[in-house]
PyMOL commands that place a pseudoatom at each C-alpha (Angstrom):
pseudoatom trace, name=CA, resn=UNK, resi=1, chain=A, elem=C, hetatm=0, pos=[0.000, 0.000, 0.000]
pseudoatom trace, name=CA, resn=UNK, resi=2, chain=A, elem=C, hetatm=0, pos=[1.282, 3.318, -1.136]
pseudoatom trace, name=CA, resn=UNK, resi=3, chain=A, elem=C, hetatm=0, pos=[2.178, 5.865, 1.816]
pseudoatom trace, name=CA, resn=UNK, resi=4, chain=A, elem=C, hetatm=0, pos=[-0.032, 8.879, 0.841]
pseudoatom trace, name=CA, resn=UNK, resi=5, chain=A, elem=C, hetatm=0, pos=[1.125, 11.306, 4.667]
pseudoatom trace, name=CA, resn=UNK, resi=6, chain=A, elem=C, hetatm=0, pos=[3.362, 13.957, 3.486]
pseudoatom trace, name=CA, resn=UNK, resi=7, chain=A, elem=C, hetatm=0, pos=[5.022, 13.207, 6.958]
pseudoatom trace, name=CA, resn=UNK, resi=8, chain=A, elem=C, hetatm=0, pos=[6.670, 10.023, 8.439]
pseudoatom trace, name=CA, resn=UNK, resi=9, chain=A, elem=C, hetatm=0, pos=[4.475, 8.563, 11.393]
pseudoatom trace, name=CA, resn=UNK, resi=10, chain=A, elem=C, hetatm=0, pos=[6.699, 7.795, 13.715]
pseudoatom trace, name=CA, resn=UNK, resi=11, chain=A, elem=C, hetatm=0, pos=[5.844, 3.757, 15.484]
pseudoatom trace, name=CA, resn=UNK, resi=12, chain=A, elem=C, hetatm=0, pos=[5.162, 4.116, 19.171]
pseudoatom trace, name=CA, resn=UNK, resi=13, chain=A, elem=C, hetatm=0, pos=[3.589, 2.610, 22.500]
pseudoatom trace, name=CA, resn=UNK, resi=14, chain=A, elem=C, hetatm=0, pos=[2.902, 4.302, 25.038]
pseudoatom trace, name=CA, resn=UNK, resi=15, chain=A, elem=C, hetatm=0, pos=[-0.348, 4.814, 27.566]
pseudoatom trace, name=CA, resn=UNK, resi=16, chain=A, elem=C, hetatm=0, pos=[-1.447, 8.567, 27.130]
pseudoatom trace, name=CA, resn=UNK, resi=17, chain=A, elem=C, hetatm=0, pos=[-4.558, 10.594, 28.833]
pseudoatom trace, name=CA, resn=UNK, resi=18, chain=A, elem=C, hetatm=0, pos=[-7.212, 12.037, 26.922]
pseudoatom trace, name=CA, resn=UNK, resi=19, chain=A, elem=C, hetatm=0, pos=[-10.149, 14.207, 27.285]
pseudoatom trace, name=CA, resn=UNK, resi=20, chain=A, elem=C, hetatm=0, pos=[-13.187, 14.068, 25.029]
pseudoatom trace, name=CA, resn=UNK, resi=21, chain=A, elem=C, hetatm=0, pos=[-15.038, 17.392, 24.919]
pseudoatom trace, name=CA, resn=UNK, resi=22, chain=A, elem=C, hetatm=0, pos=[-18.912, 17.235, 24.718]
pseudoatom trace, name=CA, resn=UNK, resi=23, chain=A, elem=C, hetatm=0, pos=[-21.971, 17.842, 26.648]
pseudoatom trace, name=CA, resn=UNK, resi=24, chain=A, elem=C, hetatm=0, pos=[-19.601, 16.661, 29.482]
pseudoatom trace, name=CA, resn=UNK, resi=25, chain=A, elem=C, hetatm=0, pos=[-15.871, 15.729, 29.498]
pseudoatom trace, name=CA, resn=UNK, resi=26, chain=A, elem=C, hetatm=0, pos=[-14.306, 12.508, 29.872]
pseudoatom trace, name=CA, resn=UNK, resi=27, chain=A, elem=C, hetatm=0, pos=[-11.315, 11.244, 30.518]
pseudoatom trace, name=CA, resn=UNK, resi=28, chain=A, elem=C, hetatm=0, pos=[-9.730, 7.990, 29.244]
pseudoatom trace, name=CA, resn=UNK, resi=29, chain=A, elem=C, hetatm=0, pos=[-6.360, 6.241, 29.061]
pseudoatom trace, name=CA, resn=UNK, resi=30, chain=A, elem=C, hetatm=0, pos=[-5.071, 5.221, 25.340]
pseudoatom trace, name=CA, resn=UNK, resi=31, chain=A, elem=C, hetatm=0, pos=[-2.401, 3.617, 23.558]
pseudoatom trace, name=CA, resn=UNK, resi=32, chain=A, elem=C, hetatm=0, pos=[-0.721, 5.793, 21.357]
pseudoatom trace, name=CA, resn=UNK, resi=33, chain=A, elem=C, hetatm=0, pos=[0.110, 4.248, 17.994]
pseudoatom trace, name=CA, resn=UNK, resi=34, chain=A, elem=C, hetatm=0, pos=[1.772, 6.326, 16.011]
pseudoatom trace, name=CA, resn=UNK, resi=35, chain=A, elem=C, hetatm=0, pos=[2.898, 10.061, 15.917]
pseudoatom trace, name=CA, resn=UNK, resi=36, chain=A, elem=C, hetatm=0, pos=[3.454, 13.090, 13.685]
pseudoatom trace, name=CA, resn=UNK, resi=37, chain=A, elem=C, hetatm=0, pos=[3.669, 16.530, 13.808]
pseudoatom trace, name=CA, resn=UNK, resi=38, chain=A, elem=C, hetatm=0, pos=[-0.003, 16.856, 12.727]
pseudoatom trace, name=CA, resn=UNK, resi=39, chain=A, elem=C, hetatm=0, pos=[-1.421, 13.938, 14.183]
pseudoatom trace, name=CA, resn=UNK, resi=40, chain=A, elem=C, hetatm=0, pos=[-1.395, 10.548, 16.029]
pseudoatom trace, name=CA, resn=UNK, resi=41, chain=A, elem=C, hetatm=0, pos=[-3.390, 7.363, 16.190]
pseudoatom trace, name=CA, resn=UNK, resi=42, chain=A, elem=C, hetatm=0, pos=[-4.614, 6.230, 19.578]
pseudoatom trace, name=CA, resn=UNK, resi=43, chain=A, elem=C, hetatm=0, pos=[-5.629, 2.792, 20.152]
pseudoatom trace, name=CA, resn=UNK, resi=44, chain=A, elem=C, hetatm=0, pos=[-9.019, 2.713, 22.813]
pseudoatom trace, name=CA, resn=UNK, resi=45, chain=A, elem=C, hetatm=0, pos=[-11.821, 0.252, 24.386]
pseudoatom trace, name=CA, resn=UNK, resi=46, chain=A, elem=C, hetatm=0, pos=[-14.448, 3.122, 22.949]
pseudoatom trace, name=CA, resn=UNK, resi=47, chain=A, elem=C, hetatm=0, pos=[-15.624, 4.105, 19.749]
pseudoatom trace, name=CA, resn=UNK, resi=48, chain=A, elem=C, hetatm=0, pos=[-15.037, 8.096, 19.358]
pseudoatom trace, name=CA, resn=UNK, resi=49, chain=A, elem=C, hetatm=0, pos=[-17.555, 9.891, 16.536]
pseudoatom trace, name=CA, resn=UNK, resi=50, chain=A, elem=C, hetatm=0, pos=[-15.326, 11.594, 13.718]
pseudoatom trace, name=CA, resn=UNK, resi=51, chain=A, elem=C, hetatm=0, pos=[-15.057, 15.100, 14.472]
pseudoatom trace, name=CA, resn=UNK, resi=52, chain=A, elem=C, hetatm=0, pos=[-15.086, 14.535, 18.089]
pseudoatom trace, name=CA, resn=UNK, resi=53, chain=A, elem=C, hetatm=0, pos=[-13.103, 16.962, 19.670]
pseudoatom trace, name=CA, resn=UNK, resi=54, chain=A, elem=C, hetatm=0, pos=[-10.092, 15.590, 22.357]
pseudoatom trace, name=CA, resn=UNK, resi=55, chain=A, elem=C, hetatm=0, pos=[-6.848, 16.740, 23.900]
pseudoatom trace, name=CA, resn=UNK, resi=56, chain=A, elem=C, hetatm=0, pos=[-3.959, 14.780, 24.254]
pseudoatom trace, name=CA, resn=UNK, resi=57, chain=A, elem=C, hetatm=0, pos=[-1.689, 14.931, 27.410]
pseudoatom trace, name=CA, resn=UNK, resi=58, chain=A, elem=C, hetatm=0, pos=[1.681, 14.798, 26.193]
pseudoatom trace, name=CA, resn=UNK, resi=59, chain=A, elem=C, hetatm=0, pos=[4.120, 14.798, 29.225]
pseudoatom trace, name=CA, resn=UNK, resi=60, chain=A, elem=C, hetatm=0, pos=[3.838, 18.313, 30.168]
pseudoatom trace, name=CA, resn=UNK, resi=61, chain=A, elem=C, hetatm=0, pos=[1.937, 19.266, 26.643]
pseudoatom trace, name=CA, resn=UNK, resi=62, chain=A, elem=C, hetatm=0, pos=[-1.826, 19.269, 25.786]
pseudoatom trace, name=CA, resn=UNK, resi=63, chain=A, elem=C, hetatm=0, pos=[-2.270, 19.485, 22.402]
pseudoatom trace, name=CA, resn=UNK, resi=64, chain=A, elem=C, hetatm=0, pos=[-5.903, 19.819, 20.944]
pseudoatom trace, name=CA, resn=UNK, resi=65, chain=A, elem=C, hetatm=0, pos=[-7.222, 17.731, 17.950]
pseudoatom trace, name=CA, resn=UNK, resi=66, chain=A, elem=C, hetatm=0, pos=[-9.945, 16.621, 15.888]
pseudoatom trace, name=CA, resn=UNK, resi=67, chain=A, elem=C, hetatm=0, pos=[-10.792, 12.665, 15.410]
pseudoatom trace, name=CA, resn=UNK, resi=68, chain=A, elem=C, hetatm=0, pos=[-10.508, 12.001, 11.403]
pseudoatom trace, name=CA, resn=UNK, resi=69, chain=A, elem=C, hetatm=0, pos=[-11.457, 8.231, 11.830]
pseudoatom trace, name=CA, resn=UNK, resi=70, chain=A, elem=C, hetatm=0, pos=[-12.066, 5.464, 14.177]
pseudoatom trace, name=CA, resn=UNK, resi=71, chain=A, elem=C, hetatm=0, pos=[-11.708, 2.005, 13.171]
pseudoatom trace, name=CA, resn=UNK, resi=72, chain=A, elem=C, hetatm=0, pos=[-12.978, -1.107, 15.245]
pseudoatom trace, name=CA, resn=UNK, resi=73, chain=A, elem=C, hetatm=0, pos=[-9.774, -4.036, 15.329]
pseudoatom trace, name=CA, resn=UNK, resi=74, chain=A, elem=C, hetatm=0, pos=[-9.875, -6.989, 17.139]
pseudoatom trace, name=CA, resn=UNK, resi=75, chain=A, elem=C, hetatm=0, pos=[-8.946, -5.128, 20.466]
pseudoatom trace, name=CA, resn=UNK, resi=76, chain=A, elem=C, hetatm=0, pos=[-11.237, -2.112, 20.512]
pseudoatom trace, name=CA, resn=UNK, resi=77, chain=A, elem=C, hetatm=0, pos=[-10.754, 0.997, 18.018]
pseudoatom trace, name=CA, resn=UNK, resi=78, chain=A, elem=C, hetatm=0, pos=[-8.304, 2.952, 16.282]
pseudoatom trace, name=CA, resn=UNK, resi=79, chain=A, elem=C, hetatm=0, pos=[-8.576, 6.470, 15.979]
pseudoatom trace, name=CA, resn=UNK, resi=80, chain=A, elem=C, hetatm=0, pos=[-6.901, 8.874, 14.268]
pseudoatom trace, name=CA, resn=UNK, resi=81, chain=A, elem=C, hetatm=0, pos=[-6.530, 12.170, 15.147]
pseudoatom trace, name=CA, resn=UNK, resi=82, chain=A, elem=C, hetatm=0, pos=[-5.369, 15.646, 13.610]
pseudoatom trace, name=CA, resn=UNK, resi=83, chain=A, elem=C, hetatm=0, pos=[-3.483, 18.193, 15.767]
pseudoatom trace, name=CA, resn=UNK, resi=84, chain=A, elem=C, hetatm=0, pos=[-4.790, 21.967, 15.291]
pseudoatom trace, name=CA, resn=UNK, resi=85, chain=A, elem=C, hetatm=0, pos=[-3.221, 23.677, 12.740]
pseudoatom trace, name=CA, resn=UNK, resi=86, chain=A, elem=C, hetatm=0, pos=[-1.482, 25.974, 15.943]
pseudoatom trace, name=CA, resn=UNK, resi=87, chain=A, elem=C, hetatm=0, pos=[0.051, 22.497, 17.420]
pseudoatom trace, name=CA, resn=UNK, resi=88, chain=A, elem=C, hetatm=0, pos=[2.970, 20.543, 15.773]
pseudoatom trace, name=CA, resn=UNK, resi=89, chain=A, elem=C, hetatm=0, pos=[4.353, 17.762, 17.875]
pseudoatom trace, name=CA, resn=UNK, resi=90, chain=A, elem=C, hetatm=0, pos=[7.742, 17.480, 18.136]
pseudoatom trace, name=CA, resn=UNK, resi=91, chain=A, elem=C, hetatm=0, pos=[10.405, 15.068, 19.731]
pseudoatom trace, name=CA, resn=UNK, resi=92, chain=A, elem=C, hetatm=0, pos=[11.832, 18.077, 21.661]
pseudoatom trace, name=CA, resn=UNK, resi=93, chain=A, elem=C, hetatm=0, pos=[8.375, 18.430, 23.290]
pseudoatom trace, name=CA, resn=UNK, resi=94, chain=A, elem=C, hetatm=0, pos=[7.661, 15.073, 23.933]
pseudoatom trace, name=CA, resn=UNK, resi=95, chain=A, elem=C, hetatm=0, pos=[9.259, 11.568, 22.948]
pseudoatom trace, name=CA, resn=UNK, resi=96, chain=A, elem=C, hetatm=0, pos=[6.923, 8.793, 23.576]
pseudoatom trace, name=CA, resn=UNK, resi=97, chain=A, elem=C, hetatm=0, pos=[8.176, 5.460, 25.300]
pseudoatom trace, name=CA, resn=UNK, resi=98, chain=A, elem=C, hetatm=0, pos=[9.070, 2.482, 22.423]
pseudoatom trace, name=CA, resn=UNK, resi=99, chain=A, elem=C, hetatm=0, pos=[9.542, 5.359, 19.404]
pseudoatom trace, name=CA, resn=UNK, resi=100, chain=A, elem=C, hetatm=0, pos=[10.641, 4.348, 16.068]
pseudoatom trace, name=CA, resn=UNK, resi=101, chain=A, elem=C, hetatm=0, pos=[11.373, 5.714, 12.971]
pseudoatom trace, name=CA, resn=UNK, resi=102, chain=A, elem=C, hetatm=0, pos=[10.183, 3.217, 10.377]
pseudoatom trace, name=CA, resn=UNK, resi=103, chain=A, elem=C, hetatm=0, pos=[12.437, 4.830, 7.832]
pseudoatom trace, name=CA, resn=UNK, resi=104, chain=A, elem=C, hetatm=0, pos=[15.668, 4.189, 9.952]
pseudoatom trace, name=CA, resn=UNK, resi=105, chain=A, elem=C, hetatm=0, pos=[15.095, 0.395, 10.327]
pseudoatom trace, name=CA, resn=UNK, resi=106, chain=A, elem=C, hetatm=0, pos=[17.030, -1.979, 7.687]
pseudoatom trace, name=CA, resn=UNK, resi=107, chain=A, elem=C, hetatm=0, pos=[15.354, -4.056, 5.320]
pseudoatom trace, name=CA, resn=UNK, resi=108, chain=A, elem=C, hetatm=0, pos=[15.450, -7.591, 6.219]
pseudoatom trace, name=CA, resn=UNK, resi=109, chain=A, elem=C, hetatm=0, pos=[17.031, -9.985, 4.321]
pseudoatom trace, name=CA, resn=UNK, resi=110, chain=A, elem=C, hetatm=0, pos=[15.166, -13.000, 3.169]
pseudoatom trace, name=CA, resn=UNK, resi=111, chain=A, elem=C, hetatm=0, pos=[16.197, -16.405, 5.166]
pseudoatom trace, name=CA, resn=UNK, resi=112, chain=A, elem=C, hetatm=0, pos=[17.687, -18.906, 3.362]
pseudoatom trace, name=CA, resn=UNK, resi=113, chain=A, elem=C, hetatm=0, pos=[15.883, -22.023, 2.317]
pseudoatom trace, name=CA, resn=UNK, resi=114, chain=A, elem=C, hetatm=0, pos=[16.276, -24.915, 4.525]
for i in range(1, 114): cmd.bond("trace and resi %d" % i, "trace and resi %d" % (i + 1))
show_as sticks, trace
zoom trace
């Protein structure tokens, strides 16, 4: 599948507090995913509705977004998310735990043939 983000997700894991902004705000603990400087993907136990306004707590940083998509898996839901325009992440702000830069790993090479 063809790679159609103008920026390089970066692979991570790590648990991460939002807040879900509605008639009355809640609070959950996710997994984040992924990360870029316009947007993440956050692995929950709840569906959220696209357009769904949240805030991530990054360490020290909240950084508002909108929900783009939310996908059921076999574990719950992936959503994706969209940092405001005013909010770029950045590993200077906040590096999660277990980051990698897909781009910077090797390519295997195939194992020989018993």
């Amino acid at each position: 599948m063809t790679e159609r983000r103008a920026e390089t997700r970066l692979l991570c894991s790590d648990l991460i507090k939002i807040s879900v902004e509605g008639e009355e705000t809640r609070e959950f603990m996710v997994n984040l995913e992924d990360i870029s400087a316009s947007g993440a993907c956050l692995q929950l136990e709840e569906p959220l509705a696209r357009d769904t306004s949240v805030c991530l707590l990054l360490g020290r940083w909240r950084f508002r977004a909108k929900v783009k998509y939310c996908i059921q898996n076999k574990i719950g839901y992936f959503a994706g998310v969209q940092f405001h325009a005013r909010q770029k992440w950045s590993r200077e702000r906040y590096e999660p735990k277990h980051l990698l830069d897909p781009t910077q790993v090797a390519p295997s090479r195939p194992l020989p043939v018993c």
